[in-house]
N, C-alpha and C positions, 0 to 999 in steps of 0.2 A: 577253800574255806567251807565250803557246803558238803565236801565228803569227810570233812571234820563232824563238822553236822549230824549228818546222816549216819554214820560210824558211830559216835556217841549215842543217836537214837536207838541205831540195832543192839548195842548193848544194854540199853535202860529196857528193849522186851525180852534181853533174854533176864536180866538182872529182876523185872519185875515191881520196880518202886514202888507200893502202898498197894500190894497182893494182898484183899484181904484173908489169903490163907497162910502168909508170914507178914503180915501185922495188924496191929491191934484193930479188931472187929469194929465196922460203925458205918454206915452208910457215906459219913462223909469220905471214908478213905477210898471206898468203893466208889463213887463218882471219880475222887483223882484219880486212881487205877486207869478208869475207861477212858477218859478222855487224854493221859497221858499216853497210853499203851497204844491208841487209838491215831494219838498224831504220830506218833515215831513209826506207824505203818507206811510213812511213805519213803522210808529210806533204802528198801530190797529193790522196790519200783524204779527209784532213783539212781541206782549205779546198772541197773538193767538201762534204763534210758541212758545216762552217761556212754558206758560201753558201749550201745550201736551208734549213738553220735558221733564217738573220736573213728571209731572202727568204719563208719560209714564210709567217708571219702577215701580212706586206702581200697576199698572195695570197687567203689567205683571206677577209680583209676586205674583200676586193673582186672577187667571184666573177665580179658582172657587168661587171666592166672591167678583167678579169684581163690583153687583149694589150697593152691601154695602159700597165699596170705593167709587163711583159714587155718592150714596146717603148722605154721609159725604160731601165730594167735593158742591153737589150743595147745600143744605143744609146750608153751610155759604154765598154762592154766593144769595142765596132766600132769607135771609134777609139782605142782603144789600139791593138787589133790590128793593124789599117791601118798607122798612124804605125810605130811601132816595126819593122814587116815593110819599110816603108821603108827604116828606117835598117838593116837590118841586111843589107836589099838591097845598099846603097852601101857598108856598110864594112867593108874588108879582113880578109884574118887580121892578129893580129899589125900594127895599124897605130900606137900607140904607138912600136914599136920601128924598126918601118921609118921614122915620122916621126922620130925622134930620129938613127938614124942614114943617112938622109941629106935629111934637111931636108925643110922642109914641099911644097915643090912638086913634086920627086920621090917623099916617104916618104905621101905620101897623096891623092893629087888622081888619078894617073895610074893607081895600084892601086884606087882607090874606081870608078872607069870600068871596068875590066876587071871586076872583083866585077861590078856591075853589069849588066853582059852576060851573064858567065855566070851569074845570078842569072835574067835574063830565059829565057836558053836552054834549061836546064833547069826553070825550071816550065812553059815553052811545052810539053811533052813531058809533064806530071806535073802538067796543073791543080786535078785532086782533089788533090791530094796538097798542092799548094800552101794551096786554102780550107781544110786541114784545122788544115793545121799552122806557115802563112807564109813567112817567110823562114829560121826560125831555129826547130830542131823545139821549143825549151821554149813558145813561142808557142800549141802544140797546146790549151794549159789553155785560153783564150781559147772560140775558137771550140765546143770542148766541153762549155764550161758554159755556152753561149748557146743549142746545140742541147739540153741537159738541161732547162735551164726551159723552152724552147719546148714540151719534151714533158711539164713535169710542167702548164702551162698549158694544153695543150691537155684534158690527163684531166679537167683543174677544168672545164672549159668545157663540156664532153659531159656532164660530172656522171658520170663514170666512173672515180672517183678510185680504186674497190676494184682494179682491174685493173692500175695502177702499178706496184706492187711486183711481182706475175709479171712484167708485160712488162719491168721496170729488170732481173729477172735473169736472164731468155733473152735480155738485150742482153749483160751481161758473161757470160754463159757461151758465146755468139759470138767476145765480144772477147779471151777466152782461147784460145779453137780456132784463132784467127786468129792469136796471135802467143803466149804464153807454152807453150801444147799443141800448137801447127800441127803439128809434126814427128811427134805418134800416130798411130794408125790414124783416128783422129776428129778430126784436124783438118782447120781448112778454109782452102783455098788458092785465093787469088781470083786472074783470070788479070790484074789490074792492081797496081801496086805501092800498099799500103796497109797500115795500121799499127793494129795490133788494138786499140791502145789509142784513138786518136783517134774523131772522131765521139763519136756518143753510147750507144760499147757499156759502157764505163768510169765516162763520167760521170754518165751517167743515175741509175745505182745509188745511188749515193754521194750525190748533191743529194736525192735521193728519198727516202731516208734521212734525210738532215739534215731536210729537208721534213718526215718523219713524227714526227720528235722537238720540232717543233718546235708541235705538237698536244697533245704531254702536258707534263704538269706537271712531271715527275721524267722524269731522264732515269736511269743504273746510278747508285749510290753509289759513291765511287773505292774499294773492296776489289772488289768487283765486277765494274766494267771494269777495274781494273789485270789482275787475272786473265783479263779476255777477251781485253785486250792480249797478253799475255803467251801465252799459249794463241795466238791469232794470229800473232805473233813465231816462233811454235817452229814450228806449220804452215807457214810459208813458208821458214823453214829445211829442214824437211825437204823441203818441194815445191822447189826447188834444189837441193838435195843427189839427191833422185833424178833430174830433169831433167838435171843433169850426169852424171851413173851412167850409164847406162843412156839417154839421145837424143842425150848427150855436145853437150849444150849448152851458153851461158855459165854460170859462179859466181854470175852477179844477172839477176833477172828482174826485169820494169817491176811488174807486178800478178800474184800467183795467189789460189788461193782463200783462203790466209790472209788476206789482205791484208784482205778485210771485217773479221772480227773486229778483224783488228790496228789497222784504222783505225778503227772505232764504239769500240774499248774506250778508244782514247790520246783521242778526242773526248768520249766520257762522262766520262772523268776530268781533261779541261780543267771539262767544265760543272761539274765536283763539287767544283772550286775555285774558286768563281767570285772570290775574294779575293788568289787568289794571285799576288805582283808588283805589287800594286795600288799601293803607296808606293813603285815602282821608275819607273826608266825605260821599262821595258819595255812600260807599254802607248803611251807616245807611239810606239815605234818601230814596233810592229804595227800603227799606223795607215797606215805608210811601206811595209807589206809590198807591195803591188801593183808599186809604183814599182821597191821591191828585185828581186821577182820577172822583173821583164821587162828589168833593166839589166842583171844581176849577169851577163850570158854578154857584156857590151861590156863589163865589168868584165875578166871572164878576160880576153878579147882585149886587153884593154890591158897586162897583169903578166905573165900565164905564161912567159913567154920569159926572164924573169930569173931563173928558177929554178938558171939556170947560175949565181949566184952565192951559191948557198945548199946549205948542207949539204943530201943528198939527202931524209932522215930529218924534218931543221927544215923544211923547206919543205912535209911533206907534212902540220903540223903549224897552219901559220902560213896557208899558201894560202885554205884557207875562210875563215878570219878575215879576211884581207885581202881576198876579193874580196867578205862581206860590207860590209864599211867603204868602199870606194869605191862599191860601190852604193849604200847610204847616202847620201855624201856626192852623188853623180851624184840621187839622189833629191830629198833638200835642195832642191839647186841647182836643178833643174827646176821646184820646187813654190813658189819665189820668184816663179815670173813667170808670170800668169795664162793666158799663151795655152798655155805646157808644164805646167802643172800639169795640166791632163785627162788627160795622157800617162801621169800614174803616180799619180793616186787619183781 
């Protein structure tokens, strides 16, 4: 039920609900913006933590074959990545509408070629940039949770699993100097184009985490972590609120240091209901999440443009919904037929 949740939230930041730069100007929209954009940050955290939880105990129980576990693990995650960095190589902005309005062999054949090019040309320029984060930056999860277990596997291996947790947090206190703090006196500016969140400064933490909870018996009680939540939630409001003050930076940041609590507390209080939604749909669809994850921006690309025929207010309402439900349905559809079903679970 919660990576129902969570899936829905990553889609409302990339979707952007009450942007005051696509919709109508006003402070009140700008408050919902920050605090909606704001909570849905803990949903990247959250299948980082999920991930090392389920993954933990196959690790452990098998200390002395931990890369061949590892090597399975990424092994399906490599080609989604792959596959999907394809497709979003080839396909245009806005190719539903170009194909509709002028037909198939003009509105997508000729445009999927040009993409294509300039797809090649610019990562020929930015090949880190490219293994980090593909064709399409939400891709970035992919390869970061593959380099995360490489490194929570390699600590098992050395038998130096105590030293994980410092090293997972001088990885995300990098990854924050590198992109949500760069602009301090202690940030760090690297002289090639890179994204503080990628790699394994972000993720490492997170799976680590999930990793170490997935060792004890009890994870918080939900009064507990809703409070840590909550307590995280309010720290990252104000680490944005002063980031914009005072470095005059955007209204939403990718990760700061709230962002741990806010994400251990909303994951303690999934585990503290382990019943909830159970007589629902909801955990069939969370099986569907991966699938959802990696379609729902060919989703966008296929709707956004008809937003001209919708009140401005209903659409900023309606959009997540709907780019979840085609992704969905695009998930479904792929998971019918054996050779695309690796694509998306």
């Amino acid at each position: 039920m919660f990576r129902v949740i969570a899936i829905l939230a990553v889609i409302c930041i990339h979707t952007a609900p009450f942007d005051p730069k696509s919709s109508p100007p006003g402070v009140a929209n700008e408050v919902i913006f920050v605090l909606v954009n704001t909570f849905c940050r803990f949903a990247v955290p959250f299948f980082f933590l999920t991930a090392g939880y389920f993954s933990g105990n196959s690790l452990l129980k098998s200390k002395s074959d931990s890369f061949s576990l590892f090597k399975r693990y990424s092994k399906r995650l490599i080609i989604v990545f792959i596959v999907w960095s394809v497709i979003y190589a080839v396909m245009p902005d806005d190719f539903l509408w170009a194909t509709l309005k002028l037909g198939l062999s003009k509105g997508l054949f000729q445009p999927a070629y040009e993409r294509f090019l300039l797809t090649v040309s610019r990562y020929r320029e930015e090949p880190i940039f490219f293994l980090m984060e593909g064709t399409k930056s939400h891709l970035w999860f992919l390869p970061s949770l593959m380099i995360a277990m490489g490194i929570i596997t390699s600590f098992l291996v050395v038998r130096k699993e105590k030293y994980l947790m410092p090293f997972s947090i001088a990885l995300y206190i990098m990854g924050l100097l590198m992109n949500t703090y760069v602009h301090t006196p202690i940030g760090i500016h690297l002289p090639f184009r890179f994204d503080g969140k990628d790699g394994p400064f972000v993720s490492t933490l997170f799976t680590a985490i999930g990793f170490w909870f997935s060792k004890r018996d009890k994870c918080f009680s939900t009064i507990p972590a809703s409070l840590i939540a909550i307590a995280g939630y309010a720290l990252s409001l104000i680490e944005i609120t002063l980031i914009r003050r005072f470095l005059h930076g955007p209204s939403t940041q990718v990760f700061t240091i709230g962002t741990v609590p806010f994400g251990i507390g909303m994951f303690c209080f999934a585990l503290s209901k382990p019943n909830l939604g159970e007589s629902t749909i909801f955990p069939k669809l969370g099986s569907l999440t991966l699938g959802i994850y990696v379609s729902h921006i060919l989703a966008w690309e296929m709707v956004w443009n008809f937003q001209r025929f919708f009140n401005i207010f209903l659409w900023q309402l309606i959009f997540p919904i709907l780019i979840y439900l085609l992704a969905l349905g695009i998930t479904i559809l792929l998971k019918k037929f054996p050779p695309t079903a690796r694509i998306v679970s």
